[in-house]
C-alpha positions in Angstrom: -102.1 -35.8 -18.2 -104.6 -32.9 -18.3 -105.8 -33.7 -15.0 -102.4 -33.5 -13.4 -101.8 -30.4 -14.8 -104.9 -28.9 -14.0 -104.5 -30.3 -10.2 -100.8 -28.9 -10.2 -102.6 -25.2 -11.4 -105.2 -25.6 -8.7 -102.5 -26.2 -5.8 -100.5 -23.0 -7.2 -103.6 -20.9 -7.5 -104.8 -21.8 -4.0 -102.0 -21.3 -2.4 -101.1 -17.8 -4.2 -105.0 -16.5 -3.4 -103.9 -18.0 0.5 -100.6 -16.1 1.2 -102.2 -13.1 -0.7 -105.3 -12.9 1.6 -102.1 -13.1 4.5 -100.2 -10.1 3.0 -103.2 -8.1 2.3 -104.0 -8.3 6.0 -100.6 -6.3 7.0 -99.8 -4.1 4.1 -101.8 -3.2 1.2 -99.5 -4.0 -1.8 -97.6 -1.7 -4.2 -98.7 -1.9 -7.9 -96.8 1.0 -9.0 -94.1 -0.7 -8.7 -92.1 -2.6 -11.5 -91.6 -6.4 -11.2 -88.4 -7.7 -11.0 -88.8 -9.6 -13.7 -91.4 -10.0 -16.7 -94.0 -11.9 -16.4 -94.2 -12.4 -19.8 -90.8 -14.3 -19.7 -92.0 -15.9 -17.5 -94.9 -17.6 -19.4 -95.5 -16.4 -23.1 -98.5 -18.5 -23.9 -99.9 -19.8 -20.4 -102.4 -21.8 -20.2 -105.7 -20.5 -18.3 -107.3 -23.2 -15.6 -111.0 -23.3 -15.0 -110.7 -20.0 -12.2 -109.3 -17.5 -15.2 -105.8 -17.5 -13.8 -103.1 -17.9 -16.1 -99.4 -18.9 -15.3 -98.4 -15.5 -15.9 -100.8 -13.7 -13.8 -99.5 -16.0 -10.8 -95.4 -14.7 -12.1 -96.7 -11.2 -11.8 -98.0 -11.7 -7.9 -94.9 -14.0 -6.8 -92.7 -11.2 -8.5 -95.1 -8.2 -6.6 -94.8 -9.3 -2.7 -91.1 -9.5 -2.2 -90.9 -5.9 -3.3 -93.3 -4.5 -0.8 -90.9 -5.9 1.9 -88.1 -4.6 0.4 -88.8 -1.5 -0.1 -89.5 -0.9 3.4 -86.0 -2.1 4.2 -84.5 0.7 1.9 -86.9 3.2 3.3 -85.1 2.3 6.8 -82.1 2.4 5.7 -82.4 5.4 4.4 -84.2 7.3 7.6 -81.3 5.4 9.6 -78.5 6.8 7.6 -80.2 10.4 7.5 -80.2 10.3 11.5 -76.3 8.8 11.5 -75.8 11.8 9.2 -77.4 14.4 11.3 -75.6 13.1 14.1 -72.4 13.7 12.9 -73.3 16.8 11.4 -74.3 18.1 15.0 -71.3 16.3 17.1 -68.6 18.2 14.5 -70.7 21.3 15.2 -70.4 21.2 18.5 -66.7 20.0 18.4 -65.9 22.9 16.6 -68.0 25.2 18.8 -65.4 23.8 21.9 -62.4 24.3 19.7 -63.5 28.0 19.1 -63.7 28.0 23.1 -60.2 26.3 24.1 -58.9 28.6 21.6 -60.3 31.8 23.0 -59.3 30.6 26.3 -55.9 30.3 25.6 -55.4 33.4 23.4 -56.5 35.1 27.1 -53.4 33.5 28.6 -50.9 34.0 25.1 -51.3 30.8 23.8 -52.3 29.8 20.4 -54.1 26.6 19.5 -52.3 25.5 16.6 -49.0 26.0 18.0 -49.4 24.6 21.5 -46.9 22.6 22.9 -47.5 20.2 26.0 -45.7 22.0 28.2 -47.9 25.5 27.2 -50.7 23.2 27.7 -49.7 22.4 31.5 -48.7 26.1 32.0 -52.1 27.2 30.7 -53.6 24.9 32.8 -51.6 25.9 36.2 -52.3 29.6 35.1 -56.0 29.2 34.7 -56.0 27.4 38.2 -54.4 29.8 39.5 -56.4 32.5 39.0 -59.9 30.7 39.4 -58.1 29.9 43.3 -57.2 33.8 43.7 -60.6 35.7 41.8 -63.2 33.2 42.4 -62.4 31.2 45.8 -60.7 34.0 47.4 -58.0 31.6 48.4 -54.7 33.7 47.3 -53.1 33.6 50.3 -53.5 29.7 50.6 -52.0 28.8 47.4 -49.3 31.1 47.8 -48.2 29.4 51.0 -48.6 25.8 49.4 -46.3 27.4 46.8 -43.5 28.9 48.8 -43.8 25.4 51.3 -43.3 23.7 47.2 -40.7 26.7 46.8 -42.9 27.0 42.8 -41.0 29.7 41.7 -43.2 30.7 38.5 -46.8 30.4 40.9 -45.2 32.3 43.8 -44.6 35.0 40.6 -47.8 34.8 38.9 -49.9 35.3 42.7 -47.7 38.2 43.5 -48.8 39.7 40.1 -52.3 39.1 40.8 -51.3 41.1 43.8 -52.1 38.6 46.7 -51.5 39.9 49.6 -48.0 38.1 51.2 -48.9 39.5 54.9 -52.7 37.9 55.2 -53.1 35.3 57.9 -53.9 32.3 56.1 -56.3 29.3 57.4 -53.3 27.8 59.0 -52.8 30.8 61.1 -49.3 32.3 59.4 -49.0 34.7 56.7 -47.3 33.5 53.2 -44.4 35.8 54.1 -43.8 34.1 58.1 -43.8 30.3 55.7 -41.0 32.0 53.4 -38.9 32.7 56.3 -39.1 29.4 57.7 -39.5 27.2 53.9 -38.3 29.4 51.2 -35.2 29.5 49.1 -33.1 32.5 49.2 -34.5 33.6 45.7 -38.3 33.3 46.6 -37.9 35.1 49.7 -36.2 38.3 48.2 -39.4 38.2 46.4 -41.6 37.8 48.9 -39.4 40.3 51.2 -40.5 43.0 48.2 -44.2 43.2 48.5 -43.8 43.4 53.0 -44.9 47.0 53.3 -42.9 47.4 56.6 -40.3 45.2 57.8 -39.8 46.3 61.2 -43.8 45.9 61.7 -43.6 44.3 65.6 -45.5 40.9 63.7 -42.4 40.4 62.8 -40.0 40.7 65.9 -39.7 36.8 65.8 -38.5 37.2 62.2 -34.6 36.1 62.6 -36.3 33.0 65.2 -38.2 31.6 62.4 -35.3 31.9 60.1 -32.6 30.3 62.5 -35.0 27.5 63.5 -36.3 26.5 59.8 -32.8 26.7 57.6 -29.5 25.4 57.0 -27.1 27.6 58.9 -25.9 28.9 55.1 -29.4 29.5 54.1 -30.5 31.7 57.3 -27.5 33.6 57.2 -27.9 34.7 53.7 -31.5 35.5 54.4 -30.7 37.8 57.5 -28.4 39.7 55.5 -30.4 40.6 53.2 -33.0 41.5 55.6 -30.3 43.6 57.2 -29.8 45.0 54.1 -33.4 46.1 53.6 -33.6 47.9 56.1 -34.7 45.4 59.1 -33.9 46.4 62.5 -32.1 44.0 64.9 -32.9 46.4 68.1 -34.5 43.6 70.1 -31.7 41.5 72.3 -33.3 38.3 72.8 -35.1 37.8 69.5 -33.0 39.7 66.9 -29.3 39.7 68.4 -28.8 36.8 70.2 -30.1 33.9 67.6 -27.0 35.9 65.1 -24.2 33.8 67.4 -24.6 31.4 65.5 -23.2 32.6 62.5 -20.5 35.2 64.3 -17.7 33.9 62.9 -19.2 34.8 59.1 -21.0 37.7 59.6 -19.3 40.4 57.8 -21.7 43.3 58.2 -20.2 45.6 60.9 -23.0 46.8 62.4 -24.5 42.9 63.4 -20.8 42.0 64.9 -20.7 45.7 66.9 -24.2 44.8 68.1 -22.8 41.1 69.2 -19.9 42.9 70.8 -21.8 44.8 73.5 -23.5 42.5 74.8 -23.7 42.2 78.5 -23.0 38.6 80.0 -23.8 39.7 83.3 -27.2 40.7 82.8 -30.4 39.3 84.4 -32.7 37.4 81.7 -36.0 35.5 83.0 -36.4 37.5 86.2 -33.3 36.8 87.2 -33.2 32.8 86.9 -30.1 33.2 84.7 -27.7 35.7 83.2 -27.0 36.7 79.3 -24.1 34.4 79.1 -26.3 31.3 79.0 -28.4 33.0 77.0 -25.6 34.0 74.3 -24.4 29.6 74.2 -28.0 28.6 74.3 -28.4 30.9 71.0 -25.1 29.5 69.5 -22.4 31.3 70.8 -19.1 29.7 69.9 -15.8 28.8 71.9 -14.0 32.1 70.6 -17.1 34.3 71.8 -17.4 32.2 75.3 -13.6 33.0 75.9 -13.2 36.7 74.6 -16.1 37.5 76.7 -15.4 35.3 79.9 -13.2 38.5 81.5 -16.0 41.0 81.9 -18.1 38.0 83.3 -19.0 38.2 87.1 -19.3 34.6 88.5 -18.9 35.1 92.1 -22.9 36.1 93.1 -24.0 33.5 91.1 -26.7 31.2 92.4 -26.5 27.6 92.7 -29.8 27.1 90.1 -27.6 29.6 87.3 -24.4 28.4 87.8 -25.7 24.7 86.7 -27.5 26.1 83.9 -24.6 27.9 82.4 -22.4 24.9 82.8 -25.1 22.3 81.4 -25.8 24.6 78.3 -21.8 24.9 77.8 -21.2 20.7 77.9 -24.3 20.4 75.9 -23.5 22.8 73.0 -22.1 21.4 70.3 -20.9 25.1 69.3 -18.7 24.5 72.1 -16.4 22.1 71.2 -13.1 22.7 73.7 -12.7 21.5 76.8 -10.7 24.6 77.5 -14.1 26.7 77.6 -15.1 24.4 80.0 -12.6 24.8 82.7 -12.4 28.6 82.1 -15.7 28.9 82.8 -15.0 26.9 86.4 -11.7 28.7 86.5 -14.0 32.1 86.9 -16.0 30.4 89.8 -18.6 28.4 88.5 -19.7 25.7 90.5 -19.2 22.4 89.1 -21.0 20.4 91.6 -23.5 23.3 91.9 -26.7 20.3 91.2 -25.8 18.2 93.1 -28.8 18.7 95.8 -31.3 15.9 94.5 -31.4 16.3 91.0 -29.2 14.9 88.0 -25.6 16.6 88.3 -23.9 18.3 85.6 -22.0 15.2 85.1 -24.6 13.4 84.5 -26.1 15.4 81.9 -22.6 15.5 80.2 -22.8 11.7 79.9 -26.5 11.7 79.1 -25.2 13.6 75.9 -22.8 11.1 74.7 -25.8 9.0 73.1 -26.7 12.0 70.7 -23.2 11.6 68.9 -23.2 11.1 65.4 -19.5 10.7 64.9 -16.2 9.5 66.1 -15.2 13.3 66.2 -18.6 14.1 67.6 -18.0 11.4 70.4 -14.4 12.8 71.5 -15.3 16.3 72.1 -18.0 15.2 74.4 -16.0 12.9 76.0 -13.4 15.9 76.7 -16.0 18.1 78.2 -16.2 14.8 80.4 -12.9 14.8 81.4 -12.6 18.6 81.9 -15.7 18.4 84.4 -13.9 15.6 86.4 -10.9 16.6 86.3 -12.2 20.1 87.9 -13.6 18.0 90.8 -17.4 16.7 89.7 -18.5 14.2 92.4 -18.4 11.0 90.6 -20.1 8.8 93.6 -23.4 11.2 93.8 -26.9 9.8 94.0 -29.5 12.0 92.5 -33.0 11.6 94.0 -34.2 9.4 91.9 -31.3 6.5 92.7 -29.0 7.4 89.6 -25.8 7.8 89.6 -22.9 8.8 86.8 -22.4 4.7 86.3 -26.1 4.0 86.5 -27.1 6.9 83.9 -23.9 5.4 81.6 -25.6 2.3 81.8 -28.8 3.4 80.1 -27.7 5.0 77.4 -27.9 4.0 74.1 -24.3 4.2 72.9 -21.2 2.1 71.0 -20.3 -0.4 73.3 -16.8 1.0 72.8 -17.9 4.7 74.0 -19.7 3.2 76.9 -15.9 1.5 78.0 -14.0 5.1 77.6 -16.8 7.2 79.5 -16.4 4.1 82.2 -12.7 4.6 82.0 -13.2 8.2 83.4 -15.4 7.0 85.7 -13.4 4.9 87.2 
């Protein structure tokens, strides 16, 4: 029995001295510190073997080693929690450091931080673009053209504070003020009207061109007006009182209809290639300004090449919408077969229009003018030079089968 014992002693001792020869090779253990347990719980009267160890002394070193290891853990622990701490510390530093700069931003603009909504929020942001675009790209001029084209009431506003200039060529070759005749709404272009430091500048001679072209008749007339009542000039014939026929019958202003009213219809435009008159229904006059005018018009001396002109541009119009103005316009002498030497004939071209119909309505006043031109004698068997004819030109039109019968009809 005691040599079991002192064999089971010897296997415990040997392999205590073993793992602490092991340990002591990687860290040099720590005596200060306490065991986790007693040894002297452990083994009150322990036996000693032949090598001086006793039970307890073997408690005590079990008890030590697991310490050192632990220990170390804590330490890191510790040292990783100290780093997550400082972390933090330094990302709410630096969060508040870019709260204190939003808010100072905003402030500059008349926002607070605390109250701000998201629509401040997008305003502040359109704002602060704004004026980075105008101070630090130089680019005014741009943006405020994008912003009339977007008709962006509240940018158009803030750029004209910052005092951009409206009458700067922009990149795209026209000033902001020239895109808020053609794009703008009646409101955005009083404004933009305001900061022009002379209307009548020659620039903008083509002013009442770019209006007609761009707007809905309503729309341009409103903005001419109010040019007119500014102060702009209509003193040029061809590009300031002519394009106003097409609003005659609503202009109101005395001086633009006494302006209308002497207008000569027998004057020589485009080096004498045509007369006034086709000027005035290429510009919109309507059937009531055609006939009113028609007895101080001279169509006697008129040559073959005018006389077609003036008839195609009445059959074409759609401002002309009687017959009636077609046959007093032949009734004062002008040719109705006057193109009839190799190219298309009038009567052509007045069944060439047909296809742009976009009504019944539409449909029956050209198909009138029609009738009026044949009726006046228009040679329905003629052959232009390239081998059409009045049938052959009805033929390849895109039309309502049902049009196609009635021109044919007249034809016929």
């Amino acid at each position: 029995m005691g040599l079991n014992i002192r064999f089971f002693i010897t296997v415990i001792i040997s392999g205590a001295i073993g793992y602490g020869i092991s340990a002591s090779l990687h860290t040099a253990p720590d005596t200060t510190a306490p065991p986790h347990n007693r040894p002297s719980d452990i083994a009150q009267n322990s036996e000693t073997d032949s090598s001086g160890l006793t039970l307890a002394d073997i408690a005590q070193f079990h008890c030590s080693v697991p310490l050192q290891q632990e220990k170390i853990e804590q330490q890191d622990s510790l040292a990783k929690e100290a780093v997550v701490t400082s972390e933090k510390n330094a990302s709410a530093e630096h969060h508040l450091r870019g709260m204190d700069i939003i808010a100072s931003a905003l402030s500059q603009y008349g926002y607070r931080a605390e109250s701000l909504t998201p629509q401040q929020w997008r305003n502040f942001v359109a704002e602060q673009s704004t004026d980075y675009w105008t101070a630090e790209l130089d680019a005014g001029s741009e943006l405020l053209n994008l912003a009339v084209i977007k008709q962006n009431t509240p940018m158009i506003k803030r750029l004209l504070t910052n005092h951009v200039d409206v009458e700067s060529t922009t990149l795209l070759g026209t000033s902001p003020f020239q895109t808020a005749a053609k794009y703008a709404n009646l409101d955005d272009f009083k404004l933009m009207v305001g900061k022009v430091k002379n209307l009548n500048d020659e620039r903008y001679d083509r002013l009442i061109k770019w209006i007609k072209k761009e707007n809905q008749p309503s729309l341009a007339q409103a903005k001419i007006q109010y040019l007119f009542n500014q102060g702009y000039v209509f003193d040029n014939m061809n590009l300031q009182v002519l394009p106003l026929l097409s609003y005659r019958e609503n202009l109101t202003t005395p001086e633009l209809v006494n302006a209308l009213s002497n207008i000569n219809p027998n004057a020589p435009i485009l080096n004498g290639r045509n007369v006034m008159l086709t000027k005035m229904i290429v510009e919109g006059a309507n059937d009531d300004t055609v006939t009113s005018i028609l007895p101080y018009f001279d169509a006697e001396n008129l040559s073959r090449e005018v006389s077609a002109s003036l008839l195609i541009s009445s059959v074409l119009s759609n401002r002309i919408q009687h017959s009636s103005t077609i046959r007093a316009l032949i009734a004062k002498g002008v040719d109705v077969n006057a193109y009839n030497y190799g190219s298309p004939s009038i009567l052509m071209s007045s069944i060439l229009a047909v296809q742009r119909a976009k009504s019944d309505a539409e449909f029956e006043m050209q198909k009138q003018k029609i009738a009026a031109l044949i009726q006046a004698g228009a040679d329905r068997k003629y052959i232009d030079n390239q081998g059409n004819s009045a049938l052959s030109i009805l033929g390849k039109i895109t039309a309502k089968p049902e049009y196609k019968q009635q021109i044919r009809a007249l034809l016929d």
